[in-house]
N, C-alpha and C positions, 0 to 999 in steps of 0.2 A: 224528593220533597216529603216531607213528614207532615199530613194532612191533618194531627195534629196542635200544631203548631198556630199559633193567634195571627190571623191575615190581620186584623183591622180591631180596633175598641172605638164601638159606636157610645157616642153621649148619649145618656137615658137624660126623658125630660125632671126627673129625681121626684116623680110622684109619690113614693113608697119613702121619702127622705132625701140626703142630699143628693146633685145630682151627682152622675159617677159615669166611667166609663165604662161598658161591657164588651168583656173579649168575646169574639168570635172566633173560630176556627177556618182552616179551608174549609174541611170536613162539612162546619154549619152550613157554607155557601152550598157545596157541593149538594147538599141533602135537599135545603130548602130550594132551589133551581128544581132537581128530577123531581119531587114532590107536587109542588106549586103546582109546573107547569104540566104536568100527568093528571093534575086536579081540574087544572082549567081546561083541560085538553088541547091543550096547544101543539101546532104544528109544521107544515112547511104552506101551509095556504093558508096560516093567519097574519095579522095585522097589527102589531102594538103599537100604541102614541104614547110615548112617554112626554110628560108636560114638567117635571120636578125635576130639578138639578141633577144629574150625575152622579154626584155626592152621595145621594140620598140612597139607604138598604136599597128599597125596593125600587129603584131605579138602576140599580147595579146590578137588582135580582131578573130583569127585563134585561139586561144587556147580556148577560152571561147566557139567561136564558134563549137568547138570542144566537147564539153563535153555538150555544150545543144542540139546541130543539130545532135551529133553521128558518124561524120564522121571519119576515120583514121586522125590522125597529123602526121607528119615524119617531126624531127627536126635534123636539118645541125649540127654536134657537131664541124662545123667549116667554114666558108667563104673563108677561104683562102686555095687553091692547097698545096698539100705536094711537087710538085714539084718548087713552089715558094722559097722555102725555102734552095734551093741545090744551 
């Protein structure tokens, strides 16, 4: 694999002008994962809740960081209250 290469083009909200896609690389995920989570100190006796879609950078950057750093994930199977919906 050539960690070069664009995993993914995240949609910008096109604040700066129109909106556009922006290539990432592995490499980006790679860096931003060992970085983050050496920032946040994360480890194998932490806890993440992720509540945002999957989809979403840093909900991917939670999952990756998840499976390299070892720490528990706990994912939301919803955003929205059951009582929202009465």
């Amino acid at each position: 694999m050539n960690f070069q290469n664009i995993r993914q083009g995240i949609p910008s909200g096109g604040t700066t002008g129109l909106p556009k896609g922006i290539p990432r690389t592995h490499n980006d995920y790679i860096c931003n994962v060992e970085y983050l989570h050496k920032a946040w100190e994360m480890n194998v006796r932490d806890v993440s809740l992720v509540v945002i879609p999957l989809g979403h950078n840093l909900a991917f950057l939670n999952v990756m960081g998840a499976v390299l750093m070892g720490y528990k994930l706990v994912l939301l199977d919803s955003a929205v209250s059951s009582s929202m919906g009465q």
